[in-house]
FIRO-617751 format. One record per residue: x, y, z of N, C-alpha, C in turn; residue in one letter. Coordinates in steps of 0.2 Angstrom, whole numbers, padded with zeros to 4 digits, always signed. Layout:
<nodes>
XYZXYZXYZA...
</nodes>
This chain:
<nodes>
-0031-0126+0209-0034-0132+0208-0038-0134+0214X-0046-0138+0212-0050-0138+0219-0047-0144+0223X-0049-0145+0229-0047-0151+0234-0050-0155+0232X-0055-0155+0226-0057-0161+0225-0057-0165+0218X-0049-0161+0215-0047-0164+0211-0043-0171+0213X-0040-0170+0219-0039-0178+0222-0042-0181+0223X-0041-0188+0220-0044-0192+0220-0048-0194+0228X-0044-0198+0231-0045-0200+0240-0050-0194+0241X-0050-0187+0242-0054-0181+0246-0061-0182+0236X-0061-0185+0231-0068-0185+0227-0069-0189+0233X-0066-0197+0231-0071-0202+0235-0073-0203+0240X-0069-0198+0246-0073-0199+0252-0080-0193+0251X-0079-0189+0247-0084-0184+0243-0092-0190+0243X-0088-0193+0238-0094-0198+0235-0097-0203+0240X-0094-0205+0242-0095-0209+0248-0101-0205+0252X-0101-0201+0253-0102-0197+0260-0111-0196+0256X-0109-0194+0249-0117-0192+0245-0121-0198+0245X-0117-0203+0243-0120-0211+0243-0126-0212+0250X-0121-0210+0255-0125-0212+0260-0130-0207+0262X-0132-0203+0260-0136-0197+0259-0138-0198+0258X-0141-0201+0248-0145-0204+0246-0148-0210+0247X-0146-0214+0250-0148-0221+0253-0150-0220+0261X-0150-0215+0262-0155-0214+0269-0161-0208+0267X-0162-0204+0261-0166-0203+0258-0171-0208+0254X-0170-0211+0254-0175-0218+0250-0177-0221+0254X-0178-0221+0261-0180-0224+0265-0189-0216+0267X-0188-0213+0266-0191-0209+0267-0199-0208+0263X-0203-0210+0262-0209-0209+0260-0211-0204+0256X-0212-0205+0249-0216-0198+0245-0218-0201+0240X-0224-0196+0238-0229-0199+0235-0230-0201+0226X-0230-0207+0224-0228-0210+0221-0229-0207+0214X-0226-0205+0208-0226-0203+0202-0229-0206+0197X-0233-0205+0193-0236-0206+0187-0240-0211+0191X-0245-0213+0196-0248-0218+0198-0252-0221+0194X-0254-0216+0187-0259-0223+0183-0256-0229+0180X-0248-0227+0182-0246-0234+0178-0243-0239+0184X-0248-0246+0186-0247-0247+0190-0240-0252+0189X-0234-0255+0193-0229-0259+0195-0230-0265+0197X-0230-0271+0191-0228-0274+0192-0221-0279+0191X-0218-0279+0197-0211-0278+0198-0209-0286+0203X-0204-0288+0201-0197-0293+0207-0194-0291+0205X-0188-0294+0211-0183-0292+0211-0177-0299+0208X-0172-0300+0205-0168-0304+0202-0160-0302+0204X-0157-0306+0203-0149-0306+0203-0148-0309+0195X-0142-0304+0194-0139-0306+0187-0132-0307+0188X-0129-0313+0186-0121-0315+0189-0118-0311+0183X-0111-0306+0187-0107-0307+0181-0101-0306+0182X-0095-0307+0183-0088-0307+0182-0085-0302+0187X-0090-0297+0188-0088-0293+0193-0091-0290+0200X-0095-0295+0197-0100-0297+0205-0107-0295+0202X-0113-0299+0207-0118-0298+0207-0122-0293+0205X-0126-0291+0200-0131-0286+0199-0138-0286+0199X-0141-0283+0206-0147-0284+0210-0151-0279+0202X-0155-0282+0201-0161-0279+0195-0169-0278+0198X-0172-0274+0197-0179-0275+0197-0182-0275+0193X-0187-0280+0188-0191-0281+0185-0197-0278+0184X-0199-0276+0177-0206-0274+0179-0208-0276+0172X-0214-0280+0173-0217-0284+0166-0224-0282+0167X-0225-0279+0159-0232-0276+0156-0239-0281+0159X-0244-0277+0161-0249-0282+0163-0252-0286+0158X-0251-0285+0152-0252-0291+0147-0249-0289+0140X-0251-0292+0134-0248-0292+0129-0244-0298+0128X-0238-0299+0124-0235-0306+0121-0233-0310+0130X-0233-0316+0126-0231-0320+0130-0222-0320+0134X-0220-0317+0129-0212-0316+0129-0213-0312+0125X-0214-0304+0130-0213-0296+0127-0205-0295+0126X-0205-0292+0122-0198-0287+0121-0194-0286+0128X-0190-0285+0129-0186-0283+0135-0180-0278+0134X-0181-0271+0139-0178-0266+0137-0173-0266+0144X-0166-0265+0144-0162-0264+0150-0161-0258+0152X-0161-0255+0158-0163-0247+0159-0157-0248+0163X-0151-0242+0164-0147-0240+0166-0148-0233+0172X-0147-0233+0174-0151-0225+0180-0144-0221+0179X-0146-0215+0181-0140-0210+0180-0137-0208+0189X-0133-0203+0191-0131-0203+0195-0124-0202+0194X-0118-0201+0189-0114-0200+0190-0108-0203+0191X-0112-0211+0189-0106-0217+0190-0105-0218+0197X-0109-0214+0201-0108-0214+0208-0115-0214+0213X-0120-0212+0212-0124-0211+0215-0130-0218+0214X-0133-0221+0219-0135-0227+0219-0145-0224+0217X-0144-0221+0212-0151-0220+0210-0156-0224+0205X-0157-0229+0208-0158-0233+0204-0166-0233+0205X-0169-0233+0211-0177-0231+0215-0179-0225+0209X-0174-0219+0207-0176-0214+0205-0181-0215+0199X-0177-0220+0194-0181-0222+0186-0189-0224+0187X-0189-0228+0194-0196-0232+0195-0202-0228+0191X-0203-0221+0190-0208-0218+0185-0207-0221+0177X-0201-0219+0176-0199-0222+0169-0201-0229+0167X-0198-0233+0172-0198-0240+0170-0206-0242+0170X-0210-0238+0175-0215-0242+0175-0220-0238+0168X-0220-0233+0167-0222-0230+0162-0219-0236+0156X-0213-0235+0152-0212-0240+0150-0215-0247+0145X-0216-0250+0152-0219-0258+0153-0227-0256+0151X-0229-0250+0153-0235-0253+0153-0237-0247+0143X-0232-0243+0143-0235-0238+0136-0232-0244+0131X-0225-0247+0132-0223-0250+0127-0225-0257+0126X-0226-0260+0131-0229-0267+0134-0220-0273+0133X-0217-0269+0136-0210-0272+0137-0209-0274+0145X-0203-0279+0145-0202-0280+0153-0196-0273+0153X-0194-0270+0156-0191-0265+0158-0184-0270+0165X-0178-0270+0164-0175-0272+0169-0170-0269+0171X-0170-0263+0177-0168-0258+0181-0159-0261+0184X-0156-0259+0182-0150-0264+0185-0148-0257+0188X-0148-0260+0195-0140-0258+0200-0136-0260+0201X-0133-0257+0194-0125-0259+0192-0120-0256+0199X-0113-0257+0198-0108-0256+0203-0106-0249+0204X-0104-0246+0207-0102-0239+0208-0097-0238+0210X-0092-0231+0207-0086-0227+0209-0090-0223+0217X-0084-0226+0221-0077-0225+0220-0075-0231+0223X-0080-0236+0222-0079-0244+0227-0079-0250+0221X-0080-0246+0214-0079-0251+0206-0076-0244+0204X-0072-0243+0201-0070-0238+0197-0072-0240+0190X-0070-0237+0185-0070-0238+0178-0063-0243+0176X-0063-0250+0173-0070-0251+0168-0073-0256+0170X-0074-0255+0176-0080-0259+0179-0086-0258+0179X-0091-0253+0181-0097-0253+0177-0099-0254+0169X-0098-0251+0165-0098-0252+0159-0097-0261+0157X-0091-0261+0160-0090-0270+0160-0096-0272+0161X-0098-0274+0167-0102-0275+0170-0110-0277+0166X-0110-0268+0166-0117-0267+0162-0118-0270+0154X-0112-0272+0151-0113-0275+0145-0114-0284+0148X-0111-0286+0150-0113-0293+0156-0119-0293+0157X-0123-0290+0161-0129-0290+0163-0132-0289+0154X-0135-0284+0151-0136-0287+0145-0136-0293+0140X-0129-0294+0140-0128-0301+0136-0132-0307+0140X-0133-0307+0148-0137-0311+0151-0143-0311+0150X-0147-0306+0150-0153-0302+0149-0153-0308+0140X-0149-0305+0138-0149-0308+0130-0152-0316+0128X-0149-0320+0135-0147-0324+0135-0151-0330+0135X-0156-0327+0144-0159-0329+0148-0167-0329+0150X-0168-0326+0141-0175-0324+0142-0182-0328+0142X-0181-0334+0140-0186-0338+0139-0187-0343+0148X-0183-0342+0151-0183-0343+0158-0183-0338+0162X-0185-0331+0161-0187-0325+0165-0190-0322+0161X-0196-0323+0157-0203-0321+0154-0201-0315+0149X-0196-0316+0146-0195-0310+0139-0192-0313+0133X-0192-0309+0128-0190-0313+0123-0183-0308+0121X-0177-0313+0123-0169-0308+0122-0168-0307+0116X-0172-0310+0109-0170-0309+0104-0173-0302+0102X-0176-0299+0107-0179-0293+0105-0179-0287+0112X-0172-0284+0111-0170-0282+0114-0168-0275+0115X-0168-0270+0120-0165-0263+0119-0162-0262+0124X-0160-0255+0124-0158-0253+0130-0156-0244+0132X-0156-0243+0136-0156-0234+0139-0153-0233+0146X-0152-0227+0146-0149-0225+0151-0152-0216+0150X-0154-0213+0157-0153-0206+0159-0146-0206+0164X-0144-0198+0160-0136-0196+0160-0132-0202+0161X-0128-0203+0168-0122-0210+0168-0124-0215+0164X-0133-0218+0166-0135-0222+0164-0135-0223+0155X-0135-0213+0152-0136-0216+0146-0129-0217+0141X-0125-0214+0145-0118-0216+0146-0113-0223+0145X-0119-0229+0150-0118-0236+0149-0122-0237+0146X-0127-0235+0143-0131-0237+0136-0125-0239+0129X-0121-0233+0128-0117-0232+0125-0112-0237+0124X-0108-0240+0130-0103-0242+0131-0105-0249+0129X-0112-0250+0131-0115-0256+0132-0114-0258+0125X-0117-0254+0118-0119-0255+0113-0111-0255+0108X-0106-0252+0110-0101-0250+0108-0098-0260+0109X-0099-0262+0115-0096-0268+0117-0099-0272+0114X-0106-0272+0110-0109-0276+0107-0107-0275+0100X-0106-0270+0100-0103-0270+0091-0096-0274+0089X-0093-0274+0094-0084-0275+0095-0086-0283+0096X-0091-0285+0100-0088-0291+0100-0094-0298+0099X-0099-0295+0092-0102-0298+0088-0109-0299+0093X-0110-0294+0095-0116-0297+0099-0118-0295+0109X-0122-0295+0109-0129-0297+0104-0133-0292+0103X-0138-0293+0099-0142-0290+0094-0146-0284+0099X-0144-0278+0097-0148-0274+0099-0152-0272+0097X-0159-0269+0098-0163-0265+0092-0163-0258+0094X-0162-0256+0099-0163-0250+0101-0158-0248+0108X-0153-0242+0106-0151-0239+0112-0154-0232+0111X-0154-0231+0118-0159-0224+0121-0155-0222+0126X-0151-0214+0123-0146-0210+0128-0149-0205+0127X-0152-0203+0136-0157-0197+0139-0150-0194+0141X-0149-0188+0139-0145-0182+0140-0138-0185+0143X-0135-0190+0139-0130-0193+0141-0124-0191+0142X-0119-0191+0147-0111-0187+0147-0108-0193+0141X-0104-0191+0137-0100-0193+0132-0093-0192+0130X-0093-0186+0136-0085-0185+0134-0084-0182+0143X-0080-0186+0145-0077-0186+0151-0070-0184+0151X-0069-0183+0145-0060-0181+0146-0060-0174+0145X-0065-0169+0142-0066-0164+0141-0067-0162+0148X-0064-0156+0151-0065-0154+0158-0071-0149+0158X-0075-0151+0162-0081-0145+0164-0081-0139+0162X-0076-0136+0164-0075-0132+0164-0076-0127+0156X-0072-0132+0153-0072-0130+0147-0079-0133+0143X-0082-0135+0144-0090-0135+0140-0096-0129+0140X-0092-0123+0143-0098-0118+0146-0100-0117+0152X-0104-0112+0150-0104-0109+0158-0111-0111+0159X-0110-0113+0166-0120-0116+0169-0123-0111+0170X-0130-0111+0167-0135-0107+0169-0137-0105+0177X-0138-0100+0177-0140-0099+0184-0144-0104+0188X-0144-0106+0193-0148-0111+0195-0148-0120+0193X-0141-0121+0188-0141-0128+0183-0140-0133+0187X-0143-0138+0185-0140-0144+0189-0136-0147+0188X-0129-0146+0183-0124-0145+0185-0119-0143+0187X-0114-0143+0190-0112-0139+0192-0103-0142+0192X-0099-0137+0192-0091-0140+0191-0089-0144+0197X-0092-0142+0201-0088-0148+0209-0089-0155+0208X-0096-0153+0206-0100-0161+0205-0097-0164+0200X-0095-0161+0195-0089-0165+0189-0085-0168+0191X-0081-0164+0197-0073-0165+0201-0074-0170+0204X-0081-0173+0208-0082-0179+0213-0083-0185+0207X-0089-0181+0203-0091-0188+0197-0083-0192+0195X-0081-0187+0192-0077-0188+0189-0068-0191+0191X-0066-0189+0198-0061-0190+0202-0063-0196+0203X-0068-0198+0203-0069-0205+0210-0070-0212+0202X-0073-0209+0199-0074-0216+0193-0068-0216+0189X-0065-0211+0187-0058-0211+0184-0054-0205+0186X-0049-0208+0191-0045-0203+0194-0039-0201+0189X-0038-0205+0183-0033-0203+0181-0034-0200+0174X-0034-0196+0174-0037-0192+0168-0034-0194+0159X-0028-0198+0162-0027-0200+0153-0031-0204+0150X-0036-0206+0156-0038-0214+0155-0047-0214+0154X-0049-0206+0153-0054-0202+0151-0055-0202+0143X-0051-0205+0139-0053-0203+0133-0053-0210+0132X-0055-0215+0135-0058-0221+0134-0063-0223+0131X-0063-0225+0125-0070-0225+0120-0077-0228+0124X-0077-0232+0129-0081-0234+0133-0085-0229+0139X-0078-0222+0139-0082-0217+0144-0081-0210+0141X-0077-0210+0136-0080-0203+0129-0081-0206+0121X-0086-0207+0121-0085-0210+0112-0085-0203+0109X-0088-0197+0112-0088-0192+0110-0082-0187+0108X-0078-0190+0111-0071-0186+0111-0066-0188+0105X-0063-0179+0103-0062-0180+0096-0057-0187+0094X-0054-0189+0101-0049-0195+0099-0052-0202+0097X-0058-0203+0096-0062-0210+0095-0064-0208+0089X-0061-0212+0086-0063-0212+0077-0065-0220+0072X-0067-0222+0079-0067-0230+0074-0072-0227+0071X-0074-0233+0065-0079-0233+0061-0086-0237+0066X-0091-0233+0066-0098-0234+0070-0101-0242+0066X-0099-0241+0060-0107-0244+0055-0105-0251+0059X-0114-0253+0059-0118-0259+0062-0119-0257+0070X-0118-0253+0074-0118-0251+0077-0127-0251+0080X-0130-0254+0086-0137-0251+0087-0140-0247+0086X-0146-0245+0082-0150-0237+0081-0150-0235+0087X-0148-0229+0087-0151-0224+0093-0156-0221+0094X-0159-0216+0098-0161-0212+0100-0157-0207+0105X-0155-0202+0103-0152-0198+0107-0158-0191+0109X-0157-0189+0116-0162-0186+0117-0159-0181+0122X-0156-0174+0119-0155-0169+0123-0158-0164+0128X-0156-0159+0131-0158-0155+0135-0155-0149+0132X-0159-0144+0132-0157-0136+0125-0152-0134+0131X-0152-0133+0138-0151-0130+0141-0144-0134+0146X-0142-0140+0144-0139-0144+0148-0131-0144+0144X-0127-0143+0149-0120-0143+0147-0117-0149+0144X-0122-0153+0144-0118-0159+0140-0120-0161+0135X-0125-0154+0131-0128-0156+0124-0124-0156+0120X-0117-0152+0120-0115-0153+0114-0111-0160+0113X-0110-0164+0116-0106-0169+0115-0110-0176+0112X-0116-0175+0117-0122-0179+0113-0123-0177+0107X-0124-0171+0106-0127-0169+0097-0120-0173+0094X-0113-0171+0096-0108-0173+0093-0108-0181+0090X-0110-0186+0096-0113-0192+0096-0117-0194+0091X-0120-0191+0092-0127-0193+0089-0124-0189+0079X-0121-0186+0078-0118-0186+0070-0113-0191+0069X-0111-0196+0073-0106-0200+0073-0111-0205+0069X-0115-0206+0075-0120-0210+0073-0124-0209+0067X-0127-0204+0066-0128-0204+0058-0124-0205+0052X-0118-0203+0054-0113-0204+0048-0113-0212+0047X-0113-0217+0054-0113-0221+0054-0121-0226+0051X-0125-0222+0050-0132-0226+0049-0135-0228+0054X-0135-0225+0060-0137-0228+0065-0142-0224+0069X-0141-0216+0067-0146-0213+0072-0154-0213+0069X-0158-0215+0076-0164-0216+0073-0166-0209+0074X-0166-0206+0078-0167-0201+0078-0165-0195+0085X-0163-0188+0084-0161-0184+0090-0166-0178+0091X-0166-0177+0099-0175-0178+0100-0171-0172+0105X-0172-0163+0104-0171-0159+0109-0175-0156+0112X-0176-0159+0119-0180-0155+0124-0179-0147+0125X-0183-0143+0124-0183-0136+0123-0184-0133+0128X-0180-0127+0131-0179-0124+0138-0178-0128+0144X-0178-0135+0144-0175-0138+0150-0167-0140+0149X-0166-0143+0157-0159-0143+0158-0158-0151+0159X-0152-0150+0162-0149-0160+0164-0155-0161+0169X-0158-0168+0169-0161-0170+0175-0168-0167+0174X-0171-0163+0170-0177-0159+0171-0183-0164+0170X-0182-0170+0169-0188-0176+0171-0190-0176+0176X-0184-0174+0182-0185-0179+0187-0187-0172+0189X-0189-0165+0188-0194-0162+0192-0201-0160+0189X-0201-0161+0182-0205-0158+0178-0211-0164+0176X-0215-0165+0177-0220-0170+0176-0224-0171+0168X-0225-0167+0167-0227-0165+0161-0222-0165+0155X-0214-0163+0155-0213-0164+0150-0208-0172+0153X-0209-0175+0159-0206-0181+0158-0210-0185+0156X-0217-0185+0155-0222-0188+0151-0222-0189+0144X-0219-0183+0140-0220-0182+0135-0214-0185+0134X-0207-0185+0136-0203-0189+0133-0202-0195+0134X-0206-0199+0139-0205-0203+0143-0213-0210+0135X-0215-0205+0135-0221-0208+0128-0214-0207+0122X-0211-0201+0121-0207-0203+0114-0204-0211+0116X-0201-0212+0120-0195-0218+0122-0200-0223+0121X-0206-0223+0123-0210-0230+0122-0213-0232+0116X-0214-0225+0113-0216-0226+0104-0212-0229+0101X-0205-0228+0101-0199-0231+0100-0198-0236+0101X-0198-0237+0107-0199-0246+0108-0203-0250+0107X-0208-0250+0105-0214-0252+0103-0212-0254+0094X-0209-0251+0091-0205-0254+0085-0203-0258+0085X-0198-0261+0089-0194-0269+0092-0198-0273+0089X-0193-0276+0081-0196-0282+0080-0188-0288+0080X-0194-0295+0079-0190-0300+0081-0181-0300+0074X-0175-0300+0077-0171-0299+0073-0166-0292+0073X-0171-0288+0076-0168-0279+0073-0162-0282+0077X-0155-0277+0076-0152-0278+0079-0144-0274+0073X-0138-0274+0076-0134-0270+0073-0133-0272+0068X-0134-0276+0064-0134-0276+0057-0141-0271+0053X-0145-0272+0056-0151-0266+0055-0151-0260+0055X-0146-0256+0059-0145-0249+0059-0149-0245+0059X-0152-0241+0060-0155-0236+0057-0160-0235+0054X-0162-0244+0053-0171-0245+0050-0176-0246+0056X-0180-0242+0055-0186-0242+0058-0192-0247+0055X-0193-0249+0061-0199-0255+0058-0204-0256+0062X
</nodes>
């Protein structure tokens, strides 16, 4: 067994990356997709678990109260990547003509599970709530996450089916983990060179939920064979894999659930690439980065989990 199956030796693990990557961000490099320009503030969202710092970015024109999508970033439930999505989010706002709202939700090993998830449904339901005094219209709603992020996409919509609200028209899960109780290991062997890799599971995963019974938690594997509720009313999805990434089967897994359920709008396999291959590949982050907007850009007033599955 690794050392960094224990818990304490993941978190000081993760702690250690955190500050790694929060002293990379300070560092200058030159900006992605520049023709789409950011316009962006900053906001706080109140929610039960403390504060969630959000960056805004609303389309240069269009409706008066455009649609409003909530963007989850990936990282592992641990890694504070929330700077990373700013291509995304600003692409977005300006292909779909959406406010885009970036949440730097809470992180393991300083919020374990089911504090994020929690959380991220909170901010949501606010977003839902609060949009006609912060220039969106909540009634017209979606939401995404890349990998963790599409993770709390999931959770997020799971908790809006469970408890009447509110309305979503669209979740968007980019190469999502789905089953956390499932051990790395046993998913496949990584390709040479793959971006992930089994240690990085031992840190993800020790540090957000150290006790492994508590991994087959509908909110952090809906994919896992133990979660059998019934999906129907459930958000339309879009689920969108990586041919080459070890966590495609769980998403495909997902995404039949979702069908079975009427909800999938569609599942979108990116061919030869792996987890995270947006954040190197220019070309095809655009091309999936236009799918998510073409899809958002369907958002009419109403859609939401009673709608399932229809496209409008």
């Amino acid at each position: 067994m690794s050392v960094l199956a224990r818990p304490a030796v993941a978190a000081l693990a993760a702690k250690g990356f955190q500050r790694l990557v929060r002293l990379s961000e300070r560092r200058s490099s030159p900006v992605r997709f520049p023709e789409f320009p950011g316009n962006t503030r900053e906001l706080t969202i109140p929610t039960s678990i403390g504060p969630a710092r959000a960056v805004v970015y609303s389309p240069a024109d269009g409706d008066e109260l455009p649609p409003v999508h909530v963007n989850f970033h990936g990282g592992g439930y641990v890694l504070p990547l929330t700077q990373l999505d700013d291509p995304l989010c600003r692409c977005l706002a300006a292909e779909a003509g959406v406010v885009v709202v970036n949440v730097d939700y809470v992180l393991a090993p300083q919020h374990r599970f089911p504090a994020p998830p929690r959380q991220a449904f909170e901010v949501v339901r606010w977003v839902a709530e609060h949009g006609a005094e912060h220039g969106w219209d909540g009634a017209r709603l979606s939401i995404g996450g890349q990998s963790a992020g599409g993770g709390l996409a999931a959770a997020v919509a799971r908790q809006a089916l469970e408890q009447g609200g509110p309305a979503i028209a669209l979740q968007v899960l980019h190469y999502p983990p789905l089953d956390l109780a499932t051990g790395f290991k046993d998913k496949g062997t990584p390709i040479k060179g793959s971006e992930l890799r089994p240690w990085m599971a031992e840190i993800f995963n020790n540090s957000y939920i150290p006790n492994p019974q508590h991994r087959t938690d509908r909110l952090a594997s809906p994919a896992h064979p133990t979660d059998t509720a019934d999906l129907t009313g459930i958000a339309p999805a879009l689920v969108i894999t990586a041919e080459l990434d070890l966590l495609r089967p769980e998403a495909e897994r997902y995404a039949e659930r979702l069908r079975t359920a009427g909800a999938l709008l569609q599942l979108h396999n990116v061919t030869g690439a792996d987890h995270g291959y947006d954040v190197r590949n220019d070309e095809r982050a655009r091309e999936i980065y236009t799918l998510i907007a073409t899809q958002l850009r369907r958002i009419a007033p109403g859609a939401g989990p009673s709608d399932a599955g229809r496209v409008v």
